[in-house]
C-alpha positions in Angstrom: 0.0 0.0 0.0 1.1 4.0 -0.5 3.1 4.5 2.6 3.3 8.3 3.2 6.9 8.7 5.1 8.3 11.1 2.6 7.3 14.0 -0.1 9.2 15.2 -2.4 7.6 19.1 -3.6 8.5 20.6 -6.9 6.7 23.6 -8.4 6.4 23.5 -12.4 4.8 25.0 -15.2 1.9 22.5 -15.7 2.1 19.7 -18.3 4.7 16.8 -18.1 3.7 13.5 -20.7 4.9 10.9 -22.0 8.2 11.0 -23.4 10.0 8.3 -25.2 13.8 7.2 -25.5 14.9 7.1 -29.2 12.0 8.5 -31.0 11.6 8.3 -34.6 11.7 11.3 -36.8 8.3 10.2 -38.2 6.3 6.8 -37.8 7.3 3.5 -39.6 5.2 1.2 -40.8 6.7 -2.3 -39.5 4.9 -4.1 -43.0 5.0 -7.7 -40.4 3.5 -10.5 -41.7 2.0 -13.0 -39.9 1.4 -12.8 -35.9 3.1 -9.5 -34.8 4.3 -9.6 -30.7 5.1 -6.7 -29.0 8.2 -8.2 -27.1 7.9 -5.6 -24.5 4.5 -6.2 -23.2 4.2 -9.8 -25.2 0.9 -8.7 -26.0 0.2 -10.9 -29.5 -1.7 -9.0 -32.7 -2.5 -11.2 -35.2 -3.0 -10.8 -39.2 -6.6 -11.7 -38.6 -8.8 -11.1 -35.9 -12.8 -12.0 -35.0 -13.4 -10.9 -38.6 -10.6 -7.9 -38.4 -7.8 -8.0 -41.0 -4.6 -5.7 -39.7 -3.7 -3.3 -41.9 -0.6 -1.8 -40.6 1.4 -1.9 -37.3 3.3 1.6 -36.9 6.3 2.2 -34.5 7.3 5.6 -33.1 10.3 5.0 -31.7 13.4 2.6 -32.2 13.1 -0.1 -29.7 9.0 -0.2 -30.9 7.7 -0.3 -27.6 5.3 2.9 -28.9 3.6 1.2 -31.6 -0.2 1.8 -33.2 -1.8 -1.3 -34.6 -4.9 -0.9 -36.9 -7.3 -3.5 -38.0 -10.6 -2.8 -40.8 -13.8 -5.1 -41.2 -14.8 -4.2 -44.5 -18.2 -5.0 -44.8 -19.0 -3.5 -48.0 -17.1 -0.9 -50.0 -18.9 2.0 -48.2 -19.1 0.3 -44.8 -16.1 -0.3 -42.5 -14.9 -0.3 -38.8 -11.5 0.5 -38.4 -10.1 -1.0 -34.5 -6.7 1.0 -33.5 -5.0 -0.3 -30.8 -2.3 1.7 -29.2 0.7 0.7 -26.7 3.4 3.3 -25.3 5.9 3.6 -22.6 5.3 6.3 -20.1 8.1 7.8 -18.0 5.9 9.3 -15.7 2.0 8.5 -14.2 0.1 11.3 -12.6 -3.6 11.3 -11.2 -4.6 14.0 -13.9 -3.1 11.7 -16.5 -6.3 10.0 -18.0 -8.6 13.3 -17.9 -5.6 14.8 -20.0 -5.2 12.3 -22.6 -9.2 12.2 -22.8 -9.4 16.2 -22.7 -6.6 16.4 -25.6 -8.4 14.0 -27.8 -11.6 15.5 -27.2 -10.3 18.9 -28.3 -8.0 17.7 -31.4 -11.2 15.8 -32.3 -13.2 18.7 -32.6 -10.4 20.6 -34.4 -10.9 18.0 -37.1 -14.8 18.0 -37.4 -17.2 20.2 -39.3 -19.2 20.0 -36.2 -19.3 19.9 -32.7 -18.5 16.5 -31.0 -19.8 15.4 -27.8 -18.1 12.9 -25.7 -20.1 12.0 -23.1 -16.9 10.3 -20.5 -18.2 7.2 -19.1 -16.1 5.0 -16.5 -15.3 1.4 -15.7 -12.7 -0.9 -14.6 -11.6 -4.5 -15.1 -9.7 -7.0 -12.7 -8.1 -10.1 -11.9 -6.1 -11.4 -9.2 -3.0 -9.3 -9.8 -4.6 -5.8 -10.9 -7.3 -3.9 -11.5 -7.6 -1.5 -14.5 -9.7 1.6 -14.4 -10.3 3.2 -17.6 -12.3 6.0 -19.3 -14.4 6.2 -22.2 -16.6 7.2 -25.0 -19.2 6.3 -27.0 -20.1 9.1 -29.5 -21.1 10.4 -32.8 -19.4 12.7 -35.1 -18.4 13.2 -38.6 -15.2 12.1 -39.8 -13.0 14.1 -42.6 -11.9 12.0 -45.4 -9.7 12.8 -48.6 -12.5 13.1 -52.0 -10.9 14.0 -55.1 -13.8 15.9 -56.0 -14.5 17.9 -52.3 -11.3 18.0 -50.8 -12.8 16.6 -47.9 -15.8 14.7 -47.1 -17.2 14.5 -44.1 -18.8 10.6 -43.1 -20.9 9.6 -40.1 -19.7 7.5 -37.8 -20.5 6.1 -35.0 -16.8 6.1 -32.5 -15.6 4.4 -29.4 -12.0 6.0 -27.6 -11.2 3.7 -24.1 -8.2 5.0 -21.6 -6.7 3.0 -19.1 -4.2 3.2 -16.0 -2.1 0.2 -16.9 1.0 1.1 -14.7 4.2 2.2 -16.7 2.3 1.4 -19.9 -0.2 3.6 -21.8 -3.0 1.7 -23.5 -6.2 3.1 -25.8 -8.6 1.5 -28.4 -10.1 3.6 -30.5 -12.7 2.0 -33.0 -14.8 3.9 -36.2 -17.9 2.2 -37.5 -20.1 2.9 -40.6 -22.4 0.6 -39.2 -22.2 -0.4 -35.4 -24.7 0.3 -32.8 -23.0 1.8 -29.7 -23.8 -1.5 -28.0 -21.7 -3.4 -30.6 -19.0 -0.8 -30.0 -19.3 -2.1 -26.2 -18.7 -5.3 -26.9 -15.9 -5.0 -29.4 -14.4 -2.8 -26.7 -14.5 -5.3 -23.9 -13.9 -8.3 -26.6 -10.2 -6.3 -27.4 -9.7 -5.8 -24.0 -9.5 -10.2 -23.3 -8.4 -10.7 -26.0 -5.1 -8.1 -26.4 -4.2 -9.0 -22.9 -5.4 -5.5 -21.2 -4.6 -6.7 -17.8 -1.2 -8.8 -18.8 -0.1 -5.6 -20.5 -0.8 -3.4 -17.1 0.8 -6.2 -14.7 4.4 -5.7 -16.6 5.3 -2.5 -15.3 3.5 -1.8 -11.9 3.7 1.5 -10.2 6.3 1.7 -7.0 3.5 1.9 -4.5 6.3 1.1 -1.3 7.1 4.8 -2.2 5.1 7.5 -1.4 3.7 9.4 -4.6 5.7 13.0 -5.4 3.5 15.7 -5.3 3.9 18.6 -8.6 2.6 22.3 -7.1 1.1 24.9 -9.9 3.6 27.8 -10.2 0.2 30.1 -9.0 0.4 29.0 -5.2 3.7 30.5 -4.6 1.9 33.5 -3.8 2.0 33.3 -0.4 2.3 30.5 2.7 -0.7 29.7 3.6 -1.7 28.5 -0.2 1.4 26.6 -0.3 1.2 24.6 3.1 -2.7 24.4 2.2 -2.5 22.9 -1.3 0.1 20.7 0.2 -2.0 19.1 2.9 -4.9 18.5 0.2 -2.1 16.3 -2.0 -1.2 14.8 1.1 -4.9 14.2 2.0 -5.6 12.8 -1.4 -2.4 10.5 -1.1 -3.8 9.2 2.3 -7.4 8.9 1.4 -6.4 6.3 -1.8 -3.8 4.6 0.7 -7.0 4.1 3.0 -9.4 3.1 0.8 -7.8 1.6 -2.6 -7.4 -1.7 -2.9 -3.2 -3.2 -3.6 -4.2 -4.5 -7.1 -5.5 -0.8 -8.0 -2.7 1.3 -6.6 0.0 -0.9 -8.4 -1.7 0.4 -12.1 -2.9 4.1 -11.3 -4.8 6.9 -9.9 -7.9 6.4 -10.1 -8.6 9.9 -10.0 -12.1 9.4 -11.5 -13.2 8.5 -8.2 -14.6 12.0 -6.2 -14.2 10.4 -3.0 -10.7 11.1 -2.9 -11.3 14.8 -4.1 -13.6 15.5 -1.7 -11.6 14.4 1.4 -8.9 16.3 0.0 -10.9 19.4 -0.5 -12.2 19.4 2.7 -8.7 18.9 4.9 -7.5 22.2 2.5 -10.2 23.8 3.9 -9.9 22.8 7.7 -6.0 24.0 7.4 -7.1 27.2 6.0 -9.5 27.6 9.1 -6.7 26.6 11.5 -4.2 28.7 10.3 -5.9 31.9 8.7 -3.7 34.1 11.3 -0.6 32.6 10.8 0.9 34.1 7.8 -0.4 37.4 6.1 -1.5 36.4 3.0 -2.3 37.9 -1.0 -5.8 39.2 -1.5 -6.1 36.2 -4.6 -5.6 33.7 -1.8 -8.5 35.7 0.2 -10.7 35.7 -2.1 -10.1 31.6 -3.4 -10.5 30.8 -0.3 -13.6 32.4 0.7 -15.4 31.0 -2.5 -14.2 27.4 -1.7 -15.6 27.4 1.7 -18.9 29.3 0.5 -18.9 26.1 -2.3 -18.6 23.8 0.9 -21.1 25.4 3.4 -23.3 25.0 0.3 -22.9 21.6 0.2 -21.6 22.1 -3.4 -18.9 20.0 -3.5 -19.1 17.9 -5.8 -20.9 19.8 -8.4 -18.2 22.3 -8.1 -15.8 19.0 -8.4 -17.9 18.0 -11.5 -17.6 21.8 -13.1 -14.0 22.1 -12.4 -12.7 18.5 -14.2 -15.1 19.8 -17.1 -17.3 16.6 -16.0 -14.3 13.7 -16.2 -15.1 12.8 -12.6 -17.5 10.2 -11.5 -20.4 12.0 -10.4 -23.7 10.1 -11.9 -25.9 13.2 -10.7 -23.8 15.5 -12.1 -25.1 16.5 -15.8 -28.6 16.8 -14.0 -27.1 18.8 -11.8 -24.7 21.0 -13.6 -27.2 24.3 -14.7 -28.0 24.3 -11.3 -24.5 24.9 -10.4 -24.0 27.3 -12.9 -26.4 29.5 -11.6 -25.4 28.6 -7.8 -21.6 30.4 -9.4 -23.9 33.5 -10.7 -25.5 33.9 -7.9 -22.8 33.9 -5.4 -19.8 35.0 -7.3 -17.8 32.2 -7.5 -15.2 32.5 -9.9 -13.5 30.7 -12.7 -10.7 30.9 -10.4 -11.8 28.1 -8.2 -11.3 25.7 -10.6 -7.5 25.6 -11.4 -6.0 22.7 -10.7 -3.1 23.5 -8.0 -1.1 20.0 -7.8 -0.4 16.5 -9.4 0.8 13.5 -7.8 3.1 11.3 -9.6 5.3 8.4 -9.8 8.6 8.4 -12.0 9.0 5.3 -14.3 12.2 3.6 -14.2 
């Protein structure tokens, strides 16, 4: 379990991903025939697959441990589903890490569509005796751009699947496109891949190092003053405790599990208890003043977690939440709460070896 005997603080400018050793200058198309295994994970992809035939199996890097498989089911020569499969190193793994893959693809995805695309985040997870995957996902419709020699670009329906998951030191995502599939077929392909491409093998080869104690990353914005330091420190520390209390071994050793508001909350509410124990120790910025007096006017509220829900932009577990969101909105109206609020102040992270 996370023991909490040591924290290492370092304040940075906000976004740290997934870097790889040796990359390639562009993509390479491995052209395998046959059964392709990816020796680092020994996750198998074969030429042919539950009606699937693999197209191409592209490597970003020299050692291919970031590789990109693709498979199509062509049903008919204006119907397809295309299944990409991808598998990466990752050097670091942070709680915010699968709301900002999610949150990047969502917003590239819209960049590339001629209109607006709404995915809905759903959650789940998967286990066996060893781990236990949590993931995020997507089922959702939107219009995808394809090269026409006549149009430039034409724009197709499609009905799309993307899946996240926490798999340790390894990154792992299926993405599928469908002419054709109902979002319930799209569920079962998903779960289907997941067996079948060994999700849970793939996140037992590189577990996180839960005998140490996560790091904790500070936003550059809380240097302000003492009290937001010390107070957005004991809500990382909070946070750190809370999943050491109430996570199970197997679920620790691939991720975060940030998706779960529990965690959030408890944190929240111990940054709030410090502030009220130690609001005349240090003299402190007018910013931190006023964050403070909104967060606690959120609590007294009992606002919580629809604030929670506003400020991850809804990629938090909250099943009341869309019903409840307006209602928030105008709860922020009403008592000027401020956009403020909603920064997100620290990380949590473990270093890959």
């Amino acid at each position: 379990m996370i023991s909490f005997k040591k924290i290492l603080l370092v304040i940075f400018a906000f976004y740290s991903f997934l870097i790889f050793s040796q990359k390639r200058n562009k993509p390479v198309d491995l052209q395998i025939k046959g059964d392709y295994t990816h020796l680092p994970t020994s996750a198998v992809f074969p030429s042919l697959w539950s009606g699937f035939q693999r197209e191409a199996i592209f490597s970003y890097d020299l050692q291919n441990k970031h590789v990109v498989i693709s498979y199509v089911q062509q049903s008919s020569k204006k119907s397809k589903t295309v299944l990409t499969l991808y598998v990466y190193p990752k050097k670091s793994v942070d709680n915010q890490l699968l709301r900002d893959e999610f949150s990047v693809y969502e917003t590239v995805l819209n960049q590339n569509s001629n209109k607006g695309v709404d995915l809905k985040p759903m959650f789940g997870s998967t286990a066996n005796d060893k781990v236990k995957v949590n993931y995020i996902y997507s089922i959702f419709d939107h219009a995808m751009g394809e090269s026409d020699f006549f149009k430039g670009v034409k724009y197709t329906d499609k009905k799309s699947l993307l899946s996240i998951y926490e798999c340790g030191g390894w990154g792992f995502k299926i993405r599928v496109s469908s002419d054709e599939m109902t979002s319930d077929q799209l569920a079962d392909l998903k779960t289907k891949a997941e067996t079948y491409f060994g999700l849970l093998d793939i996140a037992s080869k590189k577990p996180l190092p839960i005998s140490h104690t996560p790091d904790i990353i500070l936003s550059p914005t809380i240097k302000r003053d003492s009290m937001m330091i010390n107070a957005v420190i004991t809500a990382a520390q909070a946070k750190i405790k809370w999943l050491g209390e109430n996570s199970e071994k197997k679920e620790l050793l691939t991720g975060f599990n940030d998706m779960n508001i529990y965690s959030e909350i408890f944190a929240t509410e111990k940054m709030i208890e410090f502030y009220k124990d130690h609001e005349k120790d240090w003299p402190m910025h007018e910013d931190t003043k006023k964050y403070f007096a909104e967060i606690i006017k959120i609590a007294d509220n009992g606002k919580i977690k629809d604030y929670l829900y506003d400020k991850y932009n809804r990629l938090i577990h909250y099943d009341e939440g869309e019903a409840k969101k307006d209602e928030y909105l105008q709860f922020k109206t009403d008592k000027n709460i401020t956009e403020n609020t909603n920064e997100v102040l620290y990380k949590i992270f473990y270093n890959i070896d």
